[in-house]
C-alpha positions in Angstrom: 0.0 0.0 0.0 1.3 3.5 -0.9 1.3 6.6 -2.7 2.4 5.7 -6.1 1.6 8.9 -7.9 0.7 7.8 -11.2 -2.8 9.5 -11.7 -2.8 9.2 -15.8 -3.0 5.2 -15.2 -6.8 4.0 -16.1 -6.6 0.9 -14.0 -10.0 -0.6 -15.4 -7.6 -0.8 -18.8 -4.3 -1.2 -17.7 -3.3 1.8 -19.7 -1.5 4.9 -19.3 -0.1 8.2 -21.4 3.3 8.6 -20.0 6.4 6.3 -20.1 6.9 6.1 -16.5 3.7 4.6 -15.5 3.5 2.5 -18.0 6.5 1.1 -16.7 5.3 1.1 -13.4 2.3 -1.4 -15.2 4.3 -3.5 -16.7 6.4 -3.7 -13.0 3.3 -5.0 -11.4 2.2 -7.4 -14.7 5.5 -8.8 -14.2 5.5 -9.1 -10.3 2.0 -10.8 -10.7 0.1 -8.2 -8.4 -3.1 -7.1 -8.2 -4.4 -3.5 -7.7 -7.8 -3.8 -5.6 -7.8 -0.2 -4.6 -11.3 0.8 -6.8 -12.6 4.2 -5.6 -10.1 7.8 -6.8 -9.1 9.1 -3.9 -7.8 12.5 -5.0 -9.4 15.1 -8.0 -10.7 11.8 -9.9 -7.1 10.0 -9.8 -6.4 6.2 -7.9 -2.9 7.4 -6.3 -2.9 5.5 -3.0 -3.1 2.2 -3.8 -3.3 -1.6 -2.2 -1.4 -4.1 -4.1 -1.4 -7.3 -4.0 -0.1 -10.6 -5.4 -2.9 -12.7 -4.3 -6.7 -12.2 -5.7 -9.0 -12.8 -2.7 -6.7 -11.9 -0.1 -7.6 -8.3 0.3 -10.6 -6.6 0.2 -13.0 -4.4 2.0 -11.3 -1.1 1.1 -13.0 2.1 1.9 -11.7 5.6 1.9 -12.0 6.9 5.4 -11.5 10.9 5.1 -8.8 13.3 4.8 -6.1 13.0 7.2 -5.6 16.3 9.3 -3.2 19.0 7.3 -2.8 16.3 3.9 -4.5 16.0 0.9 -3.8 12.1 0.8 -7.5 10.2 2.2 -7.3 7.1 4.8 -7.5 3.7 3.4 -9.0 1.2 5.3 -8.5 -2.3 3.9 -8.9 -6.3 5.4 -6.9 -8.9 5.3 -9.5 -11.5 3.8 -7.9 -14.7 4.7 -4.4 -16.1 5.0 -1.8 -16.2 2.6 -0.5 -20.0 1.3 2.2 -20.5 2.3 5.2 -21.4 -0.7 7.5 -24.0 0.7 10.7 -22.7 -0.9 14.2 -24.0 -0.9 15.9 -20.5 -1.0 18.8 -20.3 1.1 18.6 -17.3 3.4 21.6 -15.4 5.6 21.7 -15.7 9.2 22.8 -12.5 9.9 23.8 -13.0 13.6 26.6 -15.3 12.9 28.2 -12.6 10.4 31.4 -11.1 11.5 30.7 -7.2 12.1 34.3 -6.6 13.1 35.4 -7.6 10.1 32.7 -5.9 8.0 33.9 -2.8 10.2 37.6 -3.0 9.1 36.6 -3.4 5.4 34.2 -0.6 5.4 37.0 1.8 6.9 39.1 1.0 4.2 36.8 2.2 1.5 
């Protein structure tokens, strides 16, 4: 969820007039997310938006007002039900058994 500030994107067409968000389409084609935000939040444009990569497990989003001093609305959202989960066999760094003193020493170097 964010403020992606792309407000020439038509969502309902997966279009848009400028280079930059169409890249920013094709970044979310090709990360296989969803956009389930539905309602503009500000002058008629979807800016804030709730991705996701999994159709089904988000919904209920409402716009909940204005915060205080921004022109950026609340977004409300649920969490539908719980994500699979992928068993994976990626291997993954266990950071507390690095060696900071050394990572120290090399850094001062630079």
């Amino acid at each position: 969820m964010g403020d992606f500030n792309h407000p020439n994107i038509c969502w309902r067409g997966n279009t848009a007039e400028h280079k930059q968000s169409r890249r920013f389409l094709e970044g979310v084609d090709d990360n296989f997310l969803l956009q389930v935000t539905e309602e503009p939040m500000r002058r008629g444009a979807m800016l804030d938006l709730v991705l996701t990569n999994e159709e089904g497990l988000v919904g209920d989003v409402k716009l909940k007002g204005s915060l205080v001093c921004s022109d950026h609305e609340m977004v409300e959202f649920k969490t539908l039900r719980a994500a699979r989960r992928v068993h994976s066999k990626l291997t993954t760094l266990e950071f507390g058994r690095g060696d900071f003193g050394l990572f120290r020493d090399s850094l001062g170097r630079i």
